[in-house]
C-alpha positions as MATLAB code, in Angstrom:
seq = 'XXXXXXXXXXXXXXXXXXXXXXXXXXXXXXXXXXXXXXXXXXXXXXXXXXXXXXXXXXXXXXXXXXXXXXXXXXXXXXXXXXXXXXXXXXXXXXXXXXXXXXXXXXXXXXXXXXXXXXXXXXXXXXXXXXXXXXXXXXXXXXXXXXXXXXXXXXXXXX';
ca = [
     273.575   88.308  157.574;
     271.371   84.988  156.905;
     269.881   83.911  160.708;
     267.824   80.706  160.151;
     265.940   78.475  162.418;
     265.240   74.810  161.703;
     262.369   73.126  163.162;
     261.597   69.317  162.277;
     258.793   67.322  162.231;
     259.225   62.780  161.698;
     256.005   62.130  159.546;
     256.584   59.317  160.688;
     258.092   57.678  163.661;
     258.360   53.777  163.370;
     261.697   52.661  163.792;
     261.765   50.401  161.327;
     260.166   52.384  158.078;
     260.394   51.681  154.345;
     259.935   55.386  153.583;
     261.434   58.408  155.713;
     259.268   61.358  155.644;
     261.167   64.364  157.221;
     259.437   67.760  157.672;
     260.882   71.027  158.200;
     259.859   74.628  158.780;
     262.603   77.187  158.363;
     262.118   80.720  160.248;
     264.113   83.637  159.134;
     265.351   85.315  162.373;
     267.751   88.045  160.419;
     266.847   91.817  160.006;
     267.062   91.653  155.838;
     264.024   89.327  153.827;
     266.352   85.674  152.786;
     266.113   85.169  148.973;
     264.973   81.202  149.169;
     266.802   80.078  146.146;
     270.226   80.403  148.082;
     269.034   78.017  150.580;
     269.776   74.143  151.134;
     268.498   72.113  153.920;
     270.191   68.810  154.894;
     269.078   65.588  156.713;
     271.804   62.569  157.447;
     271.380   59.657  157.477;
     272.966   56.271  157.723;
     271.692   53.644  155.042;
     270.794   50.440  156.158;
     270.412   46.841  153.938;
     271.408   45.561  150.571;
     272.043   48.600  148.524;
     269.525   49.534  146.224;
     268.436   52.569  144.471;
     266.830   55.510  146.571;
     264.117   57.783  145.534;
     263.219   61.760  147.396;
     259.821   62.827  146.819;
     258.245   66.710  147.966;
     254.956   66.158  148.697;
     254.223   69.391  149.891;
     256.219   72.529  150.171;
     254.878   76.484  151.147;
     255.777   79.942  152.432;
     253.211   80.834  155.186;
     250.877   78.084  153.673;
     251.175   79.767  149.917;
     251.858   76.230  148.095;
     255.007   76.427  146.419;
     256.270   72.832  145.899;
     256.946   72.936  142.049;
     260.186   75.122  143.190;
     261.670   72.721  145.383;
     264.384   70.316  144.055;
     265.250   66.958  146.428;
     268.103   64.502  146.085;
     269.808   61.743  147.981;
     273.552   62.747  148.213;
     276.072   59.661  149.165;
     279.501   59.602  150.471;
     281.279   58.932  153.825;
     280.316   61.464  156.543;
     281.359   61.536  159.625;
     279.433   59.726  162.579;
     278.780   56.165  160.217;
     276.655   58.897  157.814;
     277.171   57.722  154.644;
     273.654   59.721  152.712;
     271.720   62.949  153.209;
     268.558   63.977  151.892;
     269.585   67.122  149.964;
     266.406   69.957  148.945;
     267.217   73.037  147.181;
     265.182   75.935  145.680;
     264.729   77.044  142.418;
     265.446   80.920  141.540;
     261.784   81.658  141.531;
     261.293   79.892  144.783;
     261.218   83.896  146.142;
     261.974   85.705  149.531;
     261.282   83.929  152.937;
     260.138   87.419  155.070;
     261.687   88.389  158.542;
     258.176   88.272  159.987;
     257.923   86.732  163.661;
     255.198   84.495  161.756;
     256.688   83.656  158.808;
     258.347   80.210  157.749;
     258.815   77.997  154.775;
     257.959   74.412  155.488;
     258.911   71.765  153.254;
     257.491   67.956  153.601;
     259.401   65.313  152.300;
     260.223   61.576  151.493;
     262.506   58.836  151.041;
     262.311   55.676  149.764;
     264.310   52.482  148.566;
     262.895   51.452  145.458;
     262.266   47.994  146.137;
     260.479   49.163  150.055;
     263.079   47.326  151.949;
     263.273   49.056  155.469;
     265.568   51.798  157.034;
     266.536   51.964  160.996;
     265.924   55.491  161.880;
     267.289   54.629  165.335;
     270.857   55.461  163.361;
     269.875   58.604  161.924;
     272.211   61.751  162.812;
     269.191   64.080  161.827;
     266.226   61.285  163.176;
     264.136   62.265  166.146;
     260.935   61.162  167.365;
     258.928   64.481  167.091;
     255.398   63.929  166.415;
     255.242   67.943  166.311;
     257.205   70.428  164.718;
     260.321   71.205  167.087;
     263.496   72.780  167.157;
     266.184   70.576  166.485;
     269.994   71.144  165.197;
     270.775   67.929  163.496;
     269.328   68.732  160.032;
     271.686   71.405  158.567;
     270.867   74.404  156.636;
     273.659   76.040  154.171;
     273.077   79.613  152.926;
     274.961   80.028  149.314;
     276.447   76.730  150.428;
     278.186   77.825  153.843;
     276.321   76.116  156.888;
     274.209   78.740  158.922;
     272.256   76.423  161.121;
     272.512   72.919  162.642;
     275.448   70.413  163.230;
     276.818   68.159  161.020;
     277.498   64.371  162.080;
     280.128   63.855  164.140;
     280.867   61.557  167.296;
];
């Protein structure tokens, strides 16, 4: 069985911000090593503005600080979630991404980004998966599917 912890880090915390920069660290709490490439982490989010394209970004991405970003995969997913949600940052692994070790020390931490393309601001204040931690810390609103069923976190609602 796949047992995953989510903790998340806002690399930046301005309400008002023309790029989103979620962090996350995933720890693997199950008795059995998690193969990484089954893994897919989710953060909602409500857009704000005159639509205009989005772009995702990895700027960094590592298992136990071994840099591994070049197996990482980000999109922006739209639709109509529930809670007013209507996006979610979407990062996947690529089959050579490897095995995420059981290890009380061991984690995977991805660092990411969002932008609009023409820098007109987002209201993170509306954000199902936004929260104003400087550090990393536990937090359930960004979801994390294992083989595509959700194992951590919940989704938007109200």
């Amino acid at each position: 069985m796949c047992v995953i912890e989510l903790e998340f880090k806002s690399g930046n915390t301005y309400r008002y911000s023309a790029s989103i920069h979620p962090q996350f660290r995933l720890f693997n709490k199950g008795a059995a090593p998690v193969d990484i490439a089954g893994l897919e982490i989710r953060y909602w989010y409500k857009y704000d503005g005159a639509l205009k394209p989005e772009q995702s970004h990895i700027d960094w991405a590592g298992v136990n600080g071994n840099q591994m970003t070049d197996k990482v995969n980000t999109g922006i997913i739209k639709g109509s979630f529930a809670g007013g949600q209507d996006r979610y940052l979407r990062v996947t692994f690529k089959p050579s991404a490897g095995y995420l070790g059981n290890g009380q020390h061991d984690y995977l931490e991805v660092n990411t980004r969002f932008n609009k393309e023409d820098w007109a601001p987002y209201d993170q204040a509306n954000d199902w998966s936004y929260a104003d931690y400087p550090g990393f810390t536990l937090w359930d609103r960004v979801t994390v599917y294992y083989n595509g069923a959700l194992i951590y976190g919940i989704e938007p609602h109200y």
